[in-house]
TORSESE-673515 format. One record per residue: residue number from 0; residue in one letter; x negated, z negated, y of N, C-alpha, C in turn. Coordinates in steps of 0.1 Angstrom, whole numbers, plus 5000, padded with zeros to 4 digits. Atoms other than C-alpha are relative to their C-alpha. Example, Ala and Ser with C-alpha at 12.3 -4.5 7.8 and 13.67 -1.06 7.14 Angstrom:
BEGIN
  resi  resn  n_xx  n_zz  n_yy  ca_xx  ca_zz  ca_yy  c_xx  c_zz  c_yy
     0     A  4991  5000  4988   4877   4922   4955  4991  5000  5012
     1     S  5009  5000  4989   4863   4929   4989  5008  4992  5011
! end
This chain:
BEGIN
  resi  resn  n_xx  n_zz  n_yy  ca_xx  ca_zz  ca_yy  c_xx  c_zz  c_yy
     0     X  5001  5014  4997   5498   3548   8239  5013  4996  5007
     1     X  4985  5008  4989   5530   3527   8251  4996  4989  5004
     2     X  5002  5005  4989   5524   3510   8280  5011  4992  5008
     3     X  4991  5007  4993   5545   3482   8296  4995  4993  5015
     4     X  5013  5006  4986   5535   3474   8338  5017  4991  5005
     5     X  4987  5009  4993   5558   3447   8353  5001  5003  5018
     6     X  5002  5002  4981   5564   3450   8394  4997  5018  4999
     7     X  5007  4983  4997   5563   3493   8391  5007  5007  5007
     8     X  4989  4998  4992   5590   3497   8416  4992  5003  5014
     9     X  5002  5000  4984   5567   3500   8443  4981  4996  4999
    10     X  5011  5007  4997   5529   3497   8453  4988  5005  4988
    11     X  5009  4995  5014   5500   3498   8423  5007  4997  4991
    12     X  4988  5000  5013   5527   3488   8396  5001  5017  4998
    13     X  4990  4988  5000   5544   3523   8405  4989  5008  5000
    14     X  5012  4990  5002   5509   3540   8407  4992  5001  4988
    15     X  5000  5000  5014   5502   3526   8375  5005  5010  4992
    16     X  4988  4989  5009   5530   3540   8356  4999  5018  5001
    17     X  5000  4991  4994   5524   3570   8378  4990  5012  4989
    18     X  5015  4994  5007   5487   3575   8364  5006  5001  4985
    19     X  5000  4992  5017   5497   3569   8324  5010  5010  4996
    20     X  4996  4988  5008   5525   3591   8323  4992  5013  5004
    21     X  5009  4984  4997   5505   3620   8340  4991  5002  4983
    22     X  5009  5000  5007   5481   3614   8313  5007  5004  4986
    23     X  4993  4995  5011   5506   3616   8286  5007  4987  4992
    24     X  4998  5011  5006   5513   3581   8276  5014  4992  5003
    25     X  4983  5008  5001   5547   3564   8272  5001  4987  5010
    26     X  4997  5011  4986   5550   3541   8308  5014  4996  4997
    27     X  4989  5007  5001   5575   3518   8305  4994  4990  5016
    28     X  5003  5008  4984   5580   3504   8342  5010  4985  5002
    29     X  4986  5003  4999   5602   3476   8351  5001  4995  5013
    30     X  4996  5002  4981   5618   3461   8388  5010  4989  5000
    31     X  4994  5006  5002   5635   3431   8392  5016  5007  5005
    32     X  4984  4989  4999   5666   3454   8405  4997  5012  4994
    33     X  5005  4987  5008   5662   3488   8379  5008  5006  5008
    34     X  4996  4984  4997   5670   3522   8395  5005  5009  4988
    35     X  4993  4989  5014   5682   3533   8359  4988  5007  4997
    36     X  5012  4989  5002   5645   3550   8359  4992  4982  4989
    37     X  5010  5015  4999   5628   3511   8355  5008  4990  4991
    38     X  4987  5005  5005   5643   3487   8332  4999  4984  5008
    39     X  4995  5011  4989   5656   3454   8349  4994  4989  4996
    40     X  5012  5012  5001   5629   3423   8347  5003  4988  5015
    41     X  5004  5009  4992   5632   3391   8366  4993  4997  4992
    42     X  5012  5008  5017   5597   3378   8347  5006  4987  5003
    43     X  4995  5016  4999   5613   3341   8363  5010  4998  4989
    44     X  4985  5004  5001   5647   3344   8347  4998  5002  4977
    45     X  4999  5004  5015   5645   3330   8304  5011  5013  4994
    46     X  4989  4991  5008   5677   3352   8296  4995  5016  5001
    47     X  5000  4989  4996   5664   3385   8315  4983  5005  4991
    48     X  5013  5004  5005   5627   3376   8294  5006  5004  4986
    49     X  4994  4999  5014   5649   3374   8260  5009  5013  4998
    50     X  4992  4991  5005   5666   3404   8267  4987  5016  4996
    51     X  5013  4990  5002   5630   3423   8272  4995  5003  4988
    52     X  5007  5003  5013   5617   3409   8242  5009  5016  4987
    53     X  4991  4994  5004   5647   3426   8223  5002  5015  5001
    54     X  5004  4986  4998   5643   3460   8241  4991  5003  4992
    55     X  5009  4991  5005   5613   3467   8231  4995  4999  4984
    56     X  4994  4996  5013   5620   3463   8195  4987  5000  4997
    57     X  5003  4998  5006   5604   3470   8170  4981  5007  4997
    58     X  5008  4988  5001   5578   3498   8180  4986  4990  5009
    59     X  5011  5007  4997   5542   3485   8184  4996  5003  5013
    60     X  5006  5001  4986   5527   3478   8226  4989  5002  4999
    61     X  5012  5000  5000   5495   3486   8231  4990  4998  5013
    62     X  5008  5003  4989   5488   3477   8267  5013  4991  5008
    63     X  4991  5005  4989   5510   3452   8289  4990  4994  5012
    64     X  5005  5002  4988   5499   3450   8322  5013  4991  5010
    65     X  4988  5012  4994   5517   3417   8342  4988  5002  5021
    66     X  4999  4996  4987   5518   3431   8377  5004  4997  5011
    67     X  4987  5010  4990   5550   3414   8393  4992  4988  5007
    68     X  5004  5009  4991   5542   3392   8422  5001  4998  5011
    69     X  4997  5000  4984   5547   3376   8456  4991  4998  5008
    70     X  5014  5010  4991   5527   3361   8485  5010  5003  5013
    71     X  4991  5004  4988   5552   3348   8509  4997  4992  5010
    72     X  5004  5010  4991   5530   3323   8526  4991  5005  5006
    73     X  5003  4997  4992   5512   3347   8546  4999  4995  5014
    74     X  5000  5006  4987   5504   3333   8583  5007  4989  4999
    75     X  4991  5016  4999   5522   3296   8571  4988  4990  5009
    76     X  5006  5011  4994   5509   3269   8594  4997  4989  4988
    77     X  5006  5014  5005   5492   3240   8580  5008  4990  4999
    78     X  4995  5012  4992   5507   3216   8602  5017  5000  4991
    79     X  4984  4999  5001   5545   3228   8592  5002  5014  4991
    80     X  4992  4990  5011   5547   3252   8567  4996  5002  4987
    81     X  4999  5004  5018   5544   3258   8530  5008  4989  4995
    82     X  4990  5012  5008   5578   3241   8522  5002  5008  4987
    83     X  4995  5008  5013   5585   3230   8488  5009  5013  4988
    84     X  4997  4986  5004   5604   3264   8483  4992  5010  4998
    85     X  5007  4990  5000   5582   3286   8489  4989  4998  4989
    86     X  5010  5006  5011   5558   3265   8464  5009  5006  4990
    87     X  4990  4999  5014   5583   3268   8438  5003  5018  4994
    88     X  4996  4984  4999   5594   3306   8443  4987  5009  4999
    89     X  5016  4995  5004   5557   3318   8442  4994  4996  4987
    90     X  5004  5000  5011   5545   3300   8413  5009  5005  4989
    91     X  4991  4992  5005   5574   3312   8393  4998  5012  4996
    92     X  5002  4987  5009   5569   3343   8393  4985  5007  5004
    93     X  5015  4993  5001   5530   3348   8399  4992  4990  4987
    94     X  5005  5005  5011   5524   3320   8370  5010  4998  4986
    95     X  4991  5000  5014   5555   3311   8348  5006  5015  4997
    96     X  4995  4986  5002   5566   3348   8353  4990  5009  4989
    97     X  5011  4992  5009   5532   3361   8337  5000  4992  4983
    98     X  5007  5002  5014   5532   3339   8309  5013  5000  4993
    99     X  4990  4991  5003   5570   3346   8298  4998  5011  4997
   100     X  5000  4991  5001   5565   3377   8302  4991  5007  4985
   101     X  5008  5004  5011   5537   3376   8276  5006  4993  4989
   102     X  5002  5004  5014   5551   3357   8252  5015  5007  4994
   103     X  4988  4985  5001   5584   3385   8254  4992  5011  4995
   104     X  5003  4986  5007   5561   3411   8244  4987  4996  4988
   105     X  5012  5002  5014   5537   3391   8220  5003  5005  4985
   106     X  4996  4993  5014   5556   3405   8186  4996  5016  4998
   107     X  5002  4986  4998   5551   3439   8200  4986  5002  5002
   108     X  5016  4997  5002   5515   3435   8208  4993  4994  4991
   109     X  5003  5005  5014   5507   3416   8178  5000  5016  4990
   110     X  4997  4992  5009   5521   3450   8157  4987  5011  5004
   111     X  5007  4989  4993   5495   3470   8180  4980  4994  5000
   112     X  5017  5010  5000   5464   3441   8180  5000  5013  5018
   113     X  5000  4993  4988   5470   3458   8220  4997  4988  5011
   114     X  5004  5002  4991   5460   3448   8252  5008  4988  5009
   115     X  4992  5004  4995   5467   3421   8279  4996  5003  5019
   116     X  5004  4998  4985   5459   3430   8317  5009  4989  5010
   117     X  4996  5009  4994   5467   3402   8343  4993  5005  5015
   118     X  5009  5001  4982   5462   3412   8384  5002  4985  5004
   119     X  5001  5015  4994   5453   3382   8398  4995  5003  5013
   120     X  5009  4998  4988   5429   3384   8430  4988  4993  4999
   121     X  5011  5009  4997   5396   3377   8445  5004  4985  5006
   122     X  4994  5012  4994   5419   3351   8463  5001  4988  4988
   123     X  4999  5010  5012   5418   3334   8431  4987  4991  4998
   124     X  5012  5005  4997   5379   3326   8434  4999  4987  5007
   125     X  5005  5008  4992   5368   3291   8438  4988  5000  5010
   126     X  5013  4998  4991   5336   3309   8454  5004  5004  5015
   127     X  4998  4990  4991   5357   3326   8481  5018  4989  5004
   128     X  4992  5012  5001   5376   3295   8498  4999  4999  5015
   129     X  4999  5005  4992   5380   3304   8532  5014  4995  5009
   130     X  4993  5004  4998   5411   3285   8537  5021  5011  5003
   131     X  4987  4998  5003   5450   3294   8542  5003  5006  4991
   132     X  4992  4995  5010   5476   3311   8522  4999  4993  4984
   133     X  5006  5009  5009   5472   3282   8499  5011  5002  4984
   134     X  4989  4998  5016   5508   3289   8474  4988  5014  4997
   135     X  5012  4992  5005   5488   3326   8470  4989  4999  4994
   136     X  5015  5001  5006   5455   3315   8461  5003  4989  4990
   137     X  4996  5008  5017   5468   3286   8439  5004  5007  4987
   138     X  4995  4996  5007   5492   3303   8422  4990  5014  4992
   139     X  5009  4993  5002   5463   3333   8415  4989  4995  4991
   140     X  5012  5010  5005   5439   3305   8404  5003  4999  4986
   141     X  5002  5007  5010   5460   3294   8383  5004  5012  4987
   142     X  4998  4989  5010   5470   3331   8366  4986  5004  4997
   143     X  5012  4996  5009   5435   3337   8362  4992  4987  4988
   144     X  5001  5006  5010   5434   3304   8341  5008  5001  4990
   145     X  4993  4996  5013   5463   3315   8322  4991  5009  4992
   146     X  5007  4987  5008   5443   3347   8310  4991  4993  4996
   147     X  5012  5008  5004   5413   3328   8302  5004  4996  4988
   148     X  4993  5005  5015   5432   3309   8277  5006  5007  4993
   149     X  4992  4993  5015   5452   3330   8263  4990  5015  4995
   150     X  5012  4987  5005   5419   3354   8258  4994  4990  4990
   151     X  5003  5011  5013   5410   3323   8236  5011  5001  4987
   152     X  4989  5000  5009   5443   3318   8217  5002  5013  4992
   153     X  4999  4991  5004   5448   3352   8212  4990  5012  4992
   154     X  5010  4995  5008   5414   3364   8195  4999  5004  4985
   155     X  4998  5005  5017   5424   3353   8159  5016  5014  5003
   156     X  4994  4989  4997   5451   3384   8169  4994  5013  4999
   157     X  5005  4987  5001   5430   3411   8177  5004  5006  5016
   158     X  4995  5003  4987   5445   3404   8214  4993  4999  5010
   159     X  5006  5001  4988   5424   3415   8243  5002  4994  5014
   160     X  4995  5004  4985   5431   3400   8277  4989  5004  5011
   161     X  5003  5001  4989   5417   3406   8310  5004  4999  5013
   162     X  4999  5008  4988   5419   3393   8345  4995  5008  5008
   163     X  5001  4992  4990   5421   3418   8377  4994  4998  5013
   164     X  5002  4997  4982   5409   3419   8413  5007  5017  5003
   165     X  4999  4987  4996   5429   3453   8422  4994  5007  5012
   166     X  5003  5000  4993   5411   3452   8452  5009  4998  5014
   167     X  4988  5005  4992   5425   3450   8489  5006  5013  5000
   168     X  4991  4989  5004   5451   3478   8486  5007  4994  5012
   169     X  4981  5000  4992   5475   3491   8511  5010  5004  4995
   170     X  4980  5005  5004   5509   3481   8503  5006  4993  5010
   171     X  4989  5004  4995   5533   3464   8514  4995  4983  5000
   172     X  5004  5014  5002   5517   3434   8500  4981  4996  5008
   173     X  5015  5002  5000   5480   3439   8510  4999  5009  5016
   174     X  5003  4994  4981   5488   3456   8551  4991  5013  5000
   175     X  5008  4985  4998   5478   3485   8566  4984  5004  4998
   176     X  5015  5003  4995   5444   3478   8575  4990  4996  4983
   177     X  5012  5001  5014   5432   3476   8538  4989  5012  4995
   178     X  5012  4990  5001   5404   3490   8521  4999  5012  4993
   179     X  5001  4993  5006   5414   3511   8497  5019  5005  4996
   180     X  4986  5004  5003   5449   3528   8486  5003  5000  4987
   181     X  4994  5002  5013   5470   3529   8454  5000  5006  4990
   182     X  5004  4990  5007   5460   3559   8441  4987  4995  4991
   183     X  5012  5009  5002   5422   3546   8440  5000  4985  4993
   184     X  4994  5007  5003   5432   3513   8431  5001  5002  4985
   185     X  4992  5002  5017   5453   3522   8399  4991  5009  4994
   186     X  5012  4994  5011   5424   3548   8386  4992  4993  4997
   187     X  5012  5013  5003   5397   3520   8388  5008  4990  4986
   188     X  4994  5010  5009   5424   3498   8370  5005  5004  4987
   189     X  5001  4993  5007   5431   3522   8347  4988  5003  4989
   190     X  5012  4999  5010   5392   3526   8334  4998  4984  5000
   191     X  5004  5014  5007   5391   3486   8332  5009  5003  4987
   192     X  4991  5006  5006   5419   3482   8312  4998  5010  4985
   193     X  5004  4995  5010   5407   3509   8290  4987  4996  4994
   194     X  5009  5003  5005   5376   3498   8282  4996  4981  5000
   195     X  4997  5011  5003   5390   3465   8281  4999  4997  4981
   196     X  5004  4999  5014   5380   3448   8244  4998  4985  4994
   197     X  5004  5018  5005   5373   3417   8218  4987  4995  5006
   198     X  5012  5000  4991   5337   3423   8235  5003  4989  5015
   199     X  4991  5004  4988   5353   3415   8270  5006  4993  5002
   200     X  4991  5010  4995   5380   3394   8266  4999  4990  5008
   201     X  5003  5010  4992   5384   3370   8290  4993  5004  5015
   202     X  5007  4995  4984   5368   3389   8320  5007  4999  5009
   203     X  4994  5001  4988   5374   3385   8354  4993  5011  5010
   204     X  5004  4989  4992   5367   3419   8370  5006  5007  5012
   205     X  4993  4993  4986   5370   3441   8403  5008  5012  4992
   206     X  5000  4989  5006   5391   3472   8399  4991  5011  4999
   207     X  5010  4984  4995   5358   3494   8408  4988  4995  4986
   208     X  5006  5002  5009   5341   3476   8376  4988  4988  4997
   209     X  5010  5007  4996   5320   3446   8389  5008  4987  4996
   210     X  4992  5008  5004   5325   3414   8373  5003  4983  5015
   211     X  4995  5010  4993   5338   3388   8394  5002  4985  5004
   212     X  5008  5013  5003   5325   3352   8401  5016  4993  5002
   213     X  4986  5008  5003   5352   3329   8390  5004  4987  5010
! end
């Protein structure tokens, strides 16, 4: 199976990649700065999107997992914070980055009728709305309405999509004090995304298997 994870530089990306090659499967990682291991992805940047498309040629995808993402507005005040930048710089690349990135590898998952995996968060839940980190949970919101849709569009394909909760993970992005690590994490996300389906499409699930109120 060849596998493409965006954001594998670090974190459950890099634990991803970690798990399919052990397994035997062709990981393709990428980083917005490559190590020569990773190939080089800004999902924001049109030219660095057109050059992806291009890489991966020819040879049919059978799983893209859209990983890459920020959350910069951690502890922003209300009163004075969440400028205009940081709006901008977040949605970028946790909503226009994911669906670029998608439509860079739609020729190649078309050739495969392959998979689309989207992490989003429970922070994406209008059920679960207890206030701050509002760029985060928008921009989340609004990547789990991208998947939604394009689990519509993409049916008449043969194009699965699904929509993640990886859980709280310690990283870098998810603090010490979380509940589970990266290891755990990317095996849970691993048996969604495999038993991800035309059945399924469109789900919005935990990584431990439990579907997730929207």
């Amino acid at each position: 199976m060849r596998v493409l994870i965006t954001g594998a530089n670090r974190g459950i990306g890099a634990a991803l990649r970690g798990a399919y090659a052990a397994r035997g499967d062709a990981a393709i990682g990428t980083a917005r700065q490559s190590d020569g291991d990773l190939w080089p992805l800004d999902v924001t940047d049109p030219a660095a999107q057109a050059a992806l498309r291009e890489r991966l040629g020819d040879a049919p995808l059978d799983l893209l997992v859209c990983n890459a993402g920020a959350y910069l507005d951690k502890g922003q005040s209300l009163d004075t914070g969440y400028p205009a930048g940081m709006w901008a710089e977040m949605l970028a690349t946790n909503v226009t980055g994911v669906f670029l990135t998608v439509q860079s590898a739609l020729p190649a998952l078309r050739r495969a009728r392959g998979k689309i995996a989207i992490i989003s968060s429970q922070m994406a839940s209008h059920t679960r709305a207890p206030g701050g980190s509002y760029i985060y949970r928008a921009s989340k919101a609004a990547a789990l309405n991208l998947g939604r849709n394009l689990a519509a569009d993409l049916a008449r394909d043969g194009i699965a999509v699904g929509i993640y909760h990886p859980g709280w993970v310690r990283t870098d992005m998810g603090g010490g004090s979380a509940d589970i690590g990266v290891a755990e994490a990317a095996a849970g996300l691993l048996e969604r995304f495999d038993e991800l389906g035309p059945g399924t499409t469109g789900c919005f699930r935990t990584w431990d298997g439990r579907d997730h109120p929207y």
